[in-house]
C-alpha positions as CSV (number, residue, x, y, z in Angstrom):
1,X,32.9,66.0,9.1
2,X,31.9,62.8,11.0
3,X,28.4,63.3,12.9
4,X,28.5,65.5,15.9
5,X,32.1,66.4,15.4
6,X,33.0,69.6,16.5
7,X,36.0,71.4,15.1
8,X,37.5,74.4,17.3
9,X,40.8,75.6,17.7
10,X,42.2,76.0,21.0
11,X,45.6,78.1,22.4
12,X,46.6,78.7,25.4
13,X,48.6,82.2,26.5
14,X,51.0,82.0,29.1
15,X,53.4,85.0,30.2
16,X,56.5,84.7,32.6
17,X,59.2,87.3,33.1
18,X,56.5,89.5,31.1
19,X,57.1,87.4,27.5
20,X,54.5,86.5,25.5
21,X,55.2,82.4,25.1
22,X,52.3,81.7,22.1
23,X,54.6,83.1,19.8
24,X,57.4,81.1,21.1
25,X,55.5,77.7,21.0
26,X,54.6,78.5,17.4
27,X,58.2,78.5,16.3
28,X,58.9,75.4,18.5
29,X,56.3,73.5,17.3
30,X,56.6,75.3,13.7
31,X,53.1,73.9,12.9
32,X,50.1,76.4,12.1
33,X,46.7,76.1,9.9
34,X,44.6,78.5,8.8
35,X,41.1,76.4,7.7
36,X,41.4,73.1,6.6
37,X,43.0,71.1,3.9
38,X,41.3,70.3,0.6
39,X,38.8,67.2,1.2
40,X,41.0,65.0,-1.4
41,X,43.7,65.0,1.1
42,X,41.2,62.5,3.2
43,X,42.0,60.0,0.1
44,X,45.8,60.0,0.8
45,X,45.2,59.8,4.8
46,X,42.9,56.5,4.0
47,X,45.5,54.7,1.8
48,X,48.1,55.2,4.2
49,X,46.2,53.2,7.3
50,X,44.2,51.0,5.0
51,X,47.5,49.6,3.0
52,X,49.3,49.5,6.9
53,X,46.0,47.7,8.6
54,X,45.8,45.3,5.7
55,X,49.3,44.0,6.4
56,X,48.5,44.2,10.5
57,X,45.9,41.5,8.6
58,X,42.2,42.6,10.3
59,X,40.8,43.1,6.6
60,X,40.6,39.3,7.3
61,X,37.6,38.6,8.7
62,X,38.6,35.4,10.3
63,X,40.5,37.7,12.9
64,X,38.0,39.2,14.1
65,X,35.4,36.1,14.3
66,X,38.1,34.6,16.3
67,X,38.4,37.8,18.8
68,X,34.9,36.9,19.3
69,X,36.0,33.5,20.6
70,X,38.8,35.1,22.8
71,X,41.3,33.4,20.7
72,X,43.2,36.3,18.7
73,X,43.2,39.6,20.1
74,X,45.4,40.9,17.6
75,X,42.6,44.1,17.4
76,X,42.5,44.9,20.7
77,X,46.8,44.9,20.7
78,X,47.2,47.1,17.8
79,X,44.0,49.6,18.5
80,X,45.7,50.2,22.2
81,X,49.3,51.0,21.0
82,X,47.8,53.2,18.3
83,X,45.5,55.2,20.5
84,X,48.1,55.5,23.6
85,X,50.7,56.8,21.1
86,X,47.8,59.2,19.4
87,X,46.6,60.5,22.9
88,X,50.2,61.7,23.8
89,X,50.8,63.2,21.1
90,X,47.7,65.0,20.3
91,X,47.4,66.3,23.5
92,X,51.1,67.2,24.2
93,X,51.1,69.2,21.0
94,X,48.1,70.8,21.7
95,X,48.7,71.9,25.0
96,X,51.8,73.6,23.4
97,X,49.3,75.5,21.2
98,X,48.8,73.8,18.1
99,X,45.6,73.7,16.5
100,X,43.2,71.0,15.9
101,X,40.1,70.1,14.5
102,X,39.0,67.9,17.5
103,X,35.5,65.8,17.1
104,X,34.8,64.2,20.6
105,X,31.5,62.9,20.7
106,X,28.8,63.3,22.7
107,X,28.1,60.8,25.3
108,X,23.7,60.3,25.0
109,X,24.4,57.0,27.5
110,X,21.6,55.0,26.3
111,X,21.8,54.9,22.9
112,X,25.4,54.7,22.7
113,X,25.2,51.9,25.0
114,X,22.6,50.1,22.7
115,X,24.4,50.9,19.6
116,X,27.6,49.7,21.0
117,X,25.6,46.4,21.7
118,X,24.3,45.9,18.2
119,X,27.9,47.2,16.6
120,X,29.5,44.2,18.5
121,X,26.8,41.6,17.8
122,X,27.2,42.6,14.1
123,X,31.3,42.1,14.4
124,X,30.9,39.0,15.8
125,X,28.3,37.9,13.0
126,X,30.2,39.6,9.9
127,X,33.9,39.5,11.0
128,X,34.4,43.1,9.7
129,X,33.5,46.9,11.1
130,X,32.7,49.7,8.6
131,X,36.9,50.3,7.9
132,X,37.9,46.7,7.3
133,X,34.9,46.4,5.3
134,X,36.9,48.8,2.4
135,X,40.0,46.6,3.3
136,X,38.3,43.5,2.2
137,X,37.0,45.2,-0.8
138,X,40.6,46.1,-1.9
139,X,42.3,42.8,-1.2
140,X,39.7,41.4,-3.2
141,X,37.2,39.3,-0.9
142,X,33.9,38.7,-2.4
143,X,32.1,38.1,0.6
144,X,32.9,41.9,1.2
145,X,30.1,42.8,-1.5
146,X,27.7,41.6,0.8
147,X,29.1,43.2,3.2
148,X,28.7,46.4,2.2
149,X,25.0,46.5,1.0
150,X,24.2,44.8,4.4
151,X,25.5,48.2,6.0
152,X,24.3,50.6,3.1
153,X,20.8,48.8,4.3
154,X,21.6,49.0,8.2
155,X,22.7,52.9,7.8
156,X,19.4,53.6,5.9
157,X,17.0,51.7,9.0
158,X,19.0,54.3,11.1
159,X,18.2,57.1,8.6
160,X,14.3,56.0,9.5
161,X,14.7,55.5,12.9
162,X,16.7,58.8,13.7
163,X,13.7,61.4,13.3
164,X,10.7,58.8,14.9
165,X,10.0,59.5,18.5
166,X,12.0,56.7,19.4
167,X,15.3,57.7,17.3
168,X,15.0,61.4,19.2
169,X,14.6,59.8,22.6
170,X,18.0,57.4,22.4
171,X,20.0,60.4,21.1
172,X,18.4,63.1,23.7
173,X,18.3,61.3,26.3
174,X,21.2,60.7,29.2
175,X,23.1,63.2,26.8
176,X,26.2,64.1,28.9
177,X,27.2,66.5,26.0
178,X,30.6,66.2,24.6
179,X,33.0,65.3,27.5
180,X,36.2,63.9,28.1
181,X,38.6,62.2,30.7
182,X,39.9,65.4,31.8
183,X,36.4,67.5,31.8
184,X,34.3,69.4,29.0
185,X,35.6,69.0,25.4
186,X,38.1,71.8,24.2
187,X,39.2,73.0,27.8
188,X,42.2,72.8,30.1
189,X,44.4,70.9,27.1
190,X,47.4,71.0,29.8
191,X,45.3,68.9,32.0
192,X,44.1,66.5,29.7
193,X,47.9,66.3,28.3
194,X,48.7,64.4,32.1
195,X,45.9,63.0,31.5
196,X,46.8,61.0,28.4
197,X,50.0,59.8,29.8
198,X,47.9,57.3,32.2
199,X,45.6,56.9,29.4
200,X,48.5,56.3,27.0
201,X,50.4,54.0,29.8
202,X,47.1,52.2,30.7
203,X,46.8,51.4,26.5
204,X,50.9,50.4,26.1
205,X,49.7,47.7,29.4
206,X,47.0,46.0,27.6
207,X,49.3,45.9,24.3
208,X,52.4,44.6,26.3
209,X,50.9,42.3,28.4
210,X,47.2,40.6,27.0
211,X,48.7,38.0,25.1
212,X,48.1,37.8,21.2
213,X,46.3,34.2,21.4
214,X,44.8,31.8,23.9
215,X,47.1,30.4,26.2
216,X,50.3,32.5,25.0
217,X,53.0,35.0,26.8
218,X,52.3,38.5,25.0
219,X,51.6,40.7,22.0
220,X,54.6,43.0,21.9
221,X,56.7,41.7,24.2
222,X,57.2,38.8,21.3
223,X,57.2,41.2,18.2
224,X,60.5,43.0,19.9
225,X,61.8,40.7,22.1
226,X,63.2,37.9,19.2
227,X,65.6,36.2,22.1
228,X,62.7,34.9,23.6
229,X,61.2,31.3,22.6
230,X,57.7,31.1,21.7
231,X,55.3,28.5,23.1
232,X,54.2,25.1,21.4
233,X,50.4,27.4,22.0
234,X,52.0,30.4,20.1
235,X,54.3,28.3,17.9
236,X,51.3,26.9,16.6
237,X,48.7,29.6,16.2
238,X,51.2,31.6,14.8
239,X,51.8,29.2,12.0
240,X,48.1,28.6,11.3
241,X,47.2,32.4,10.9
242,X,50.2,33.3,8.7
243,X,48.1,30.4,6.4
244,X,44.8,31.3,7.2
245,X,45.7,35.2,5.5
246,X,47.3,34.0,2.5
247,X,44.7,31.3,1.9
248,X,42.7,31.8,-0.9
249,X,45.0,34.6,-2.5
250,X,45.5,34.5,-6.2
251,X,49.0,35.6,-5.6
252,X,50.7,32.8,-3.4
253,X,53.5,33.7,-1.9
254,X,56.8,31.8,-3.3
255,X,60.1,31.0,-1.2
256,X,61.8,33.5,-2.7
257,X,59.4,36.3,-1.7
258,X,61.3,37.6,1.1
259,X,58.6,40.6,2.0
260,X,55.8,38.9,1.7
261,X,56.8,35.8,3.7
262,X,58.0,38.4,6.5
263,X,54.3,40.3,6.3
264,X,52.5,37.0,6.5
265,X,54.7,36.0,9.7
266,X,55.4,39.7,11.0
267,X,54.8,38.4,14.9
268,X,57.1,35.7,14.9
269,X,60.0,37.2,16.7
270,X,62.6,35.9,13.6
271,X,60.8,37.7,11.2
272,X,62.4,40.7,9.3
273,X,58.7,42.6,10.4
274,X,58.7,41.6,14.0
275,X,58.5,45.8,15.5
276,X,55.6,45.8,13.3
277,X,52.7,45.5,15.6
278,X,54.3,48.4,17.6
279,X,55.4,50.5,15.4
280,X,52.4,50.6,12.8
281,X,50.1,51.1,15.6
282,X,52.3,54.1,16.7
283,X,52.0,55.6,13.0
284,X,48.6,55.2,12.6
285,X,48.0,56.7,15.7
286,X,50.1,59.5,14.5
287,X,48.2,59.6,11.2
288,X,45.2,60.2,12.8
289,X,46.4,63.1,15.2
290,X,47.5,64.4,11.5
291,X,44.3,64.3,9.7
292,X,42.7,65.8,13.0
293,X,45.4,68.8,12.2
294,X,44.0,69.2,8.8
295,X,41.0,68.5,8.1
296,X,38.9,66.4,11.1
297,X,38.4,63.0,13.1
298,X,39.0,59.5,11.3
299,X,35.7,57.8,10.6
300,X,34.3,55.4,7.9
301,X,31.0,54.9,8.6
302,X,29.4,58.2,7.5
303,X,30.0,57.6,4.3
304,X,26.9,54.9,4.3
305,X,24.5,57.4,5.4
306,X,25.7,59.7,3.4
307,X,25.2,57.1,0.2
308,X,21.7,56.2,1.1
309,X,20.6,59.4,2.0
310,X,21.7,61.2,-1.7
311,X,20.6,57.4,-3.4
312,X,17.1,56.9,-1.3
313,X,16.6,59.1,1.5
314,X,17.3,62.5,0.8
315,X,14.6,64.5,2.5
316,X,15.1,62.5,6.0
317,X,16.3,64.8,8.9
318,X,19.4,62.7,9.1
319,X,20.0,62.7,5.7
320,X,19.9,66.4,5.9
321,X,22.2,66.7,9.0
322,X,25.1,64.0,7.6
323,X,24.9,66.5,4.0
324,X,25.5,69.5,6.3
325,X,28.5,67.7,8.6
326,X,29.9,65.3,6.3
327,X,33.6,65.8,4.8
328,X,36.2,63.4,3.6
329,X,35.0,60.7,5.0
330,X,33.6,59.2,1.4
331,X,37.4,60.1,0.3
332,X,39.2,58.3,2.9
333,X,36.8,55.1,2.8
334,X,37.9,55.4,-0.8
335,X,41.6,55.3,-0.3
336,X,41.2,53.0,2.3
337,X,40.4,50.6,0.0
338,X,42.9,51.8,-2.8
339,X,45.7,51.3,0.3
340,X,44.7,48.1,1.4
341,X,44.5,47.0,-2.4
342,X,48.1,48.2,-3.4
343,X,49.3,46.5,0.1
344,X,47.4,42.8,-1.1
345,X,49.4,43.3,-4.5
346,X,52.9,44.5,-3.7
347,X,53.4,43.8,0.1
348,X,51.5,41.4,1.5
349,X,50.2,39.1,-1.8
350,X,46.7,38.3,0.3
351,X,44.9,39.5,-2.9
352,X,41.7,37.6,-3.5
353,X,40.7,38.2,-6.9
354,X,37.0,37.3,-5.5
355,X,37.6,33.8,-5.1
356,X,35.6,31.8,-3.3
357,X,36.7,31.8,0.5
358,X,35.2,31.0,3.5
359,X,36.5,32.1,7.0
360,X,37.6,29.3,9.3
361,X,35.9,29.8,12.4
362,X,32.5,30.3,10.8
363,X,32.9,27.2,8.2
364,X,33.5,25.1,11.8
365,X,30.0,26.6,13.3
366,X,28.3,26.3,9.8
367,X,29.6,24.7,7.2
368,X,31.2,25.8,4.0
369,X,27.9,26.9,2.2
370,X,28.8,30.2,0.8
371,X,25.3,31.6,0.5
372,X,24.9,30.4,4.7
373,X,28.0,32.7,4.7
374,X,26.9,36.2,2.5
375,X,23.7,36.1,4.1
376,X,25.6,36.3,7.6
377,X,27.9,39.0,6.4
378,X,24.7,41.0,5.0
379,X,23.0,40.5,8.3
380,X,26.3,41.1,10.5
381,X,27.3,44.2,8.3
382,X,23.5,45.4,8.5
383,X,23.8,45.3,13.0
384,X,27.5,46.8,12.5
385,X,26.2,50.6,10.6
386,X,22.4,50.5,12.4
387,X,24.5,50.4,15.6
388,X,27.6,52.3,14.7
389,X,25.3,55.4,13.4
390,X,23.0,55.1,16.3
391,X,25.8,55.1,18.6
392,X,27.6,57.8,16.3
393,X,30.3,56.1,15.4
394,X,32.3,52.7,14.5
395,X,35.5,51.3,14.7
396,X,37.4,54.3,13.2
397,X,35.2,57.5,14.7
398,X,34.6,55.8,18.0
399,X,37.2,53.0,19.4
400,X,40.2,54.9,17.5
401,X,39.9,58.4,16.7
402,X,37.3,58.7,19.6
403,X,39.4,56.7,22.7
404,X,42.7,58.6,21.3
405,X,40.8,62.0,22.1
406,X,40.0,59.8,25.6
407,X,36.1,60.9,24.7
408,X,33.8,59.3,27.2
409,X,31.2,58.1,24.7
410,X,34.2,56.4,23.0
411,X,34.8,54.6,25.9
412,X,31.4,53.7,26.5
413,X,30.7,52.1,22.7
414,X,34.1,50.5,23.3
415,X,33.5,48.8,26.5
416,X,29.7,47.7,25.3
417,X,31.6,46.6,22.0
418,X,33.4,44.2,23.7
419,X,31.1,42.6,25.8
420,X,28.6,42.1,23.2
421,X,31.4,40.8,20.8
422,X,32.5,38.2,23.3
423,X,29.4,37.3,24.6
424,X,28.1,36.9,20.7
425,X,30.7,35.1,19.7
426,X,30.6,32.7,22.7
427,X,27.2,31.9,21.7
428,X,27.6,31.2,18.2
429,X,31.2,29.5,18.5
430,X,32.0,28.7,21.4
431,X,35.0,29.7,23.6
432,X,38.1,29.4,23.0
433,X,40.3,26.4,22.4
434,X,40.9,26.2,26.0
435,X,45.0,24.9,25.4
436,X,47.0,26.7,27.9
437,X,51.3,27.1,27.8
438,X,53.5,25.1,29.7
């Protein structure tokens, strides 16, 4: 289970006209668990949103240098529809009784906050968090290797720093405990059901209306509105990131290749895939609310302290607590990447082969010297895990399974992710290209 996570089942007994109504909601719902699915179940759970975030395209890491700059915020419109769908659902089903293995984590202010700020200096360095990382690796992008050992060595400076005087002081202190938007973690789920409908609405706003790309309309509104024309601004950037995914792919996509072309252009409101930025975000929301039914929280960084902790560090205290918490976590990074890899083959042809490729925004800042670029993705990766395991979390523990469970911590490393992302990225590349629709 991911650090901190705390799994407790929760049902609420209500009587009117002097019937018992938990038995009622049981047949309603008709969904029940005693334990928790077998840990290989996590591997299944990974593929599914690895293979459906690898055709959203962030196993790219282009798109997320470029959220950086302000100029794609394709991240921030998918992770809000998938944790305003999540929310609802979670909480609606288990305020009706249902059972889950919730993991909201505790909210120690300060080194969440500082963790949140390295995590997005890192993303705006690397172009990847722990999750996309896997991605990368299955659709086949070399500069992913680095990646990888960049965090394996930023989760192991963690692993050091955790049991020093230091380490003990960020995670002790300011520690709020394990709270929520609607109060203390694992109470009044009724509450915090009302709750996640203005969370939920406040999420489907920033999808609908923060447009996609500098200077455009909207995210959603163009993926499901296809009677509406796009911008020269959208036109455009549209057209130059359906070519910035496939570049470099040994697997070009021909004319006839209906389903690839339609993946590659899925927000273009003529495309076959247009609902796709809605309706993927909706599932994975809902695949997450699923795994937290069986088995625990979605997260993907664990796994790299639980590596360097069995391979170098096995009698550190940290190494000791992620052995005693951790659970399918090094299953689900694994069919993460086994998703996104089947997804770059048969859906999406964006499969590498380990080419050489070098992303676009950071071959502007700093030329097209590939060793310039795997030492930034080892450095970037390295800031991404030291902060995501200081702060407790990544991407995946934090921003989505944490803000769909509306945990204030989440919402902390979220908000401190994004200013430290943008700020980052405005120093290293500038803003953004500053063309506005007519």
């Amino acid at each position: 289970m991911s650090l901190y996570a705390n799994s407790y089942s929760i049902r609420h007994k209500y009587l009117i006209d002097g019937y018992d109504l938990r038995s009622f909601r049981s047949v309603v719902v008709g969904l029940t668990l005693s334990g928790t699915a077998p840990l290989w179940i996590g591997i299944f759970i990974g593929a599914i949103i690895g293979g459906l975030a690898e055709i959203w395209g962030i196993s790219n890491s282009d798109v997320l240098l470029k959220l950086s700059k302000w100029e794609d915020r394709l991240f921030i419109n998918c992770i809000a529809i998938a944790i305003g769908a999540g929310a609802v659902l979670l909480y609606g089903l288990g305020a009706l009784g249902v059972s889950f293995h919730f993991g909201i984590k505790p909210d120690y202010v300060i080194g969440v906050a500082l963790g949140g700020a390295i995590f997005g200096t890192g993303v705006a360095v690397s172009g990847y968090v722990p999750g996309t990382e896997w991605m990368a690796l299955g659709e086949g992008r070399r500069e992913a290797i680095y990646a990888v050992f960049g965090g394996l060595l930023g989760a192991a400076s963690w692993t050091v720093v955790y049991q020093s005087s230091v380490g003990q002081w960020l995670v002790g202190t300011f520690n709020l405990g394990q709270v929520y938007l609607a109060g203390k973690a694992g109470t009044d789920l009724d509450t915090g059901f009302l709750v996640a409908i203005v969370w939920a609405a406040l999420m489907f706003g920033v999808a609908y209306y923060l447009p996609r790309y500098s200077g455009g309309k909207s995210c959603v509104y163009m993926a499901t509105h296809p009677s509406r024309e796009m911008t020269q601004v959208e036109l455009r950037e549209q057209q130059e990131t359906a070519k910035s995914l496939t570049k470099g792919s040994a697997m070009p996509v021909g004319d006839n290749d209906h389903l690839a072309y339609s993946a590659n252009n899925h927000w273009a409101p003529k495309s076959d895939l247009r609902w796709l930025l809605t309706f993927v975000g909706v599932i994975i929301g809902a695949v997450v609310v699923l795994e937290m039914f069986l088995h625990q929280i979605f997260g993907e960084s664990t796994t790299y302290s639980w590596v360097v902790g069995y391979l170098w560090l096995p009698s550190y205290s940290y190494s000791q607590l992620v052995f005693k918490t951790i659970g399918w976590e090094p299953y689900s990074d694994i069919g993460t990447l086994f998703g996104a890899f089947l997804a770059a083959v048969f859906v999406s042809r964006r499969f590498q082969a380990f080419n050489r490729w070098i992303p676009s925004t950071w071959q502007a800042r700093f030329g097209a010297s590939e060793l310039t670029r795997d030492i930034g993705v080892f450095i970037g990766s390295y800031l991404v895990l030291f902060g995501a395991r200081m702060a407790g979390g990544c991407a995946s523990g934090h921003i989505l399974s944490g803000d769909l469970q509306m945990a204030l911590s989440s919402i902390e490393f979220f908000a401190i992710v994004t200013a430290s992302l943008l700020i980052t990225g405005r120093l290293l590349y500038g803003g953004t290209k500053g063309v506005k629709s007519k």
